[in-house]
N, C-alpha and C positions, 0 to 999 in steps of 0.2 A: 504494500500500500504506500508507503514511503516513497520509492519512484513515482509512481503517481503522481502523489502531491508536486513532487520535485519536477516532473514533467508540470503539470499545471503551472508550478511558479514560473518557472520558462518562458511560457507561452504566454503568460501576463504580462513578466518582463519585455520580453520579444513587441509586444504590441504598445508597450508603452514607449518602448527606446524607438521602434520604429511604427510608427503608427498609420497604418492602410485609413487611402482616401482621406489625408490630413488637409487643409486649406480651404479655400475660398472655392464656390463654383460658380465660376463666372457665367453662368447662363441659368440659374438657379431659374424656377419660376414659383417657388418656396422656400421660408426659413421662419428659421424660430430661434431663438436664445433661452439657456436654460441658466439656473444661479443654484448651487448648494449653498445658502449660508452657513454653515454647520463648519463646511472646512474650508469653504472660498472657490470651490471649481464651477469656474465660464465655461460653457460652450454656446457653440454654434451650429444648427445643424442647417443645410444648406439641401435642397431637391432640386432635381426635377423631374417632375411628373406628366407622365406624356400618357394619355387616354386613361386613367387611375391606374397606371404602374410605373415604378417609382425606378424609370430609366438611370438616374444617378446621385450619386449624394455625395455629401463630403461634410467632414467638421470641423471649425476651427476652436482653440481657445487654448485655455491651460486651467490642469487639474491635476489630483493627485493620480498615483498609478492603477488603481481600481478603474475612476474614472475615467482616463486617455485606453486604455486596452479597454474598456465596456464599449466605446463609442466605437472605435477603431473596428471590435468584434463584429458590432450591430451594422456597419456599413459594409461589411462584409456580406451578413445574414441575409438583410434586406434588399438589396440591389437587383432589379429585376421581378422583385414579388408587385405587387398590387397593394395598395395600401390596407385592403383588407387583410391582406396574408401578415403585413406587417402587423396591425395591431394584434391581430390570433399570437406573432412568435410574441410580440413583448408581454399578452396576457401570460402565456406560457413559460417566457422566462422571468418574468415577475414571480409567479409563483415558484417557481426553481430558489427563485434569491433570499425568498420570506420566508417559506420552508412550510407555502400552505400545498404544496405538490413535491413529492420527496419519492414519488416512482421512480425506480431505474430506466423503465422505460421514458421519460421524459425527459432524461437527462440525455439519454441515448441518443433521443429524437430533435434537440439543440443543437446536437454536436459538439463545435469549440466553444460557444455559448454555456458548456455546461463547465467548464474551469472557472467560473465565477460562482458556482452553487456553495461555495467555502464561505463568503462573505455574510451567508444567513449567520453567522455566528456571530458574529459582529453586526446590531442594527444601523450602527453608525454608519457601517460601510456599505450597509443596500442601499442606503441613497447616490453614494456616489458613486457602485454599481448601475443605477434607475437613472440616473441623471438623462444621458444622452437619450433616452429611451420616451421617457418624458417629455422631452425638447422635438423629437420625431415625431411625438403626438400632434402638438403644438403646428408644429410645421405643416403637417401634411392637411393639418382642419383649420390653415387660417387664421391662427389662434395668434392675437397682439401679446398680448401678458407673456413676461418670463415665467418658462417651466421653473417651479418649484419641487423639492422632494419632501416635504413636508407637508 
C-alpha cells in the first residue's frame, strides 16, 4: 500500500510542478474565478464551449499543491465531455473527496482523479481539492460571483 501512496504523491507533485492546460485561453467564450479564503488559492478557469461541449479549457492562478494538481487533473478529465458529463465527474469526484462515496468502484471509474481521495482526511484540504471544480461550475452556467469552497 505504501507504493501507492508514494505513487499518488508523485502524480500530485508531477501536476503541481508541471501543471496541464496552465494559462490564459485566448479565445475563451467562458470563465469564472474561484477564491479559497481559508489558505489564499486564485484561480481561473477559462472555456470554451462549442455546441454544450466543453472543446477547451485552461487555468490560471496560484494555489497550494492540492489545488494546482486538482485543477490541472480536472482539465484533463473534462476536455471534450459536454458540460453535463462535467458536472456528473465533479458530482462524482466531490463525493470521492468528502468521503460520502468511498466504493472502489468509483475510485476506479475517476481514474487519476482518484489520487486526491486522501484529502477526505483533511476537510481543510477538500476545499482546495473542490476549488477549481467549483470555478468550472461557475464558468460553464455564466455565473459572475467568485466560486467559493465554503
Amino acid at each position: 500500500m505504501s507504493s501507492l501512496r508514494d505513487l499518488y504523491q508523485e502524480l500530485i507533485v508531477d501536476h503541481n510542478k508541471s501543471p496541464r492546460n496552465f494559462g490564459v485561453l485566448a479565445d475563451a467564450n467562458h470563465q469564472a474565478q474561484g477564491y479559497n479564503p481559508l489558505c489564499g488559492d486564485k484561480v481561473t478557469v477559462y472555456l470554451r464551449v462549442d455546441d454544450d461541449r466543453i472543446a477547451d479549457l485552461r487555468f490560471d492562478g496560484a494555489g497550494c499543491a492540492i489545488s494546482t494538481a486538482s485543477a490541472s487533473l480536472m482539465t484533463q478529465a473534462v476536455k471534450g465531455k459536454t458540460v453535463a458529463e462535467a458536472e456528473a465527474l465533479f458530482r462524482d469526484f466531490h463525493s470521492m473527496v468528502t468521503g460520502e462515496d468511498l466504493r472502489p468502484e468509483l475510485a476506479e471509474q475517476l481514474g487519476k482523479l482518484a489520487v486526491l481521495a486522501g484529502v477526505r482526511e483533511f476537510p481543510s484540504r477538500v476545499k482546495c481539492a473542490t476549488l477549481a471544480w467549483h470555478t468550472l461550475h461557475n464558468a460553464a452556467h455564466g455565473q459572475m460571483a467568485p466560486a467559493k469552497t465554503e
